[in-house]
C-alpha positions, 0 to 999 in steps of 0.5 A: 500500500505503501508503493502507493502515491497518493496512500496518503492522501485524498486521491487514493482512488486515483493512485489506485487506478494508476496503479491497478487499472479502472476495473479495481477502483469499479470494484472497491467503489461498488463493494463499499457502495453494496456495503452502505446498501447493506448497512440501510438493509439491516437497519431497516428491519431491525424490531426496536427503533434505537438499532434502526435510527444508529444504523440508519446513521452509520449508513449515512455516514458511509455512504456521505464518505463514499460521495465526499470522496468520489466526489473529490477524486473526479474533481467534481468539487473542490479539494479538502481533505476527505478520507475513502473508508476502510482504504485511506490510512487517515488513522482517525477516519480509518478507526471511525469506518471500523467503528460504524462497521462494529456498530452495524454488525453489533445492532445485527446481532442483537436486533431481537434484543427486547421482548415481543411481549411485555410482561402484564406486571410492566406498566407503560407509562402513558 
């Protein structure tokens, strides 16, 4: 990754079809896209509204990276510092892809979390 010129930076994508050829960045591109998918999928069909709303919002964000970064690598927008998920080695942005990625995987593992009934002796406050 390293041998990389851009590994660093915002134009990881670029260096990454210089390196590799257009048809590996199509592919990362779509993988990570499949990924946010994924993400709004399993936070779509979660029982309780709390695992919906953070995954929902794990799923923007990726996909918000994602956008910034393809944006900025076809020179769709102005230059600023963006970092593509799980690729750029931005130590803060790398953790907080992994971060989002353990959220999500946490809120699929636990989506049957509350009972389907509450039990008669619970009162719900009203």
């Amino acid at each position: 990754m390293t041998d990389l010129a851009g590994y660093n930076g915002e134009y990881i994508l670029v260096s990454l079809a210089s390196a590799f050829g257009l048809l590996s960045v199509v592919l990362v591109v779509f993988l990570l896209t499949f990924l946010a998918v994924k993400t709004f999928r399993i936070a779509l069909h979660q029982k309780n509204q709390l695992g919906m709303i953070l995954g929902c919002g794990c799923g923007i964000v990726l996909l918000m990276q994602i956008l910034t970064s393809l944006s900025v690598d076809f020179g769709l927008t102005v230059a600023f510092n963006t970092a593509f998920p799980f690729l750029s080695s931005d130590g803060g942005n790398l953790i907080c892809s992994y971060l989002l990625l353990g959220l999500v995987l946490s809120i699929y593992r636990y989506e049957d979390i509350l009972p389907k009934r509450l039990p008669d002796e619970v009162k719900v406050l009203e």
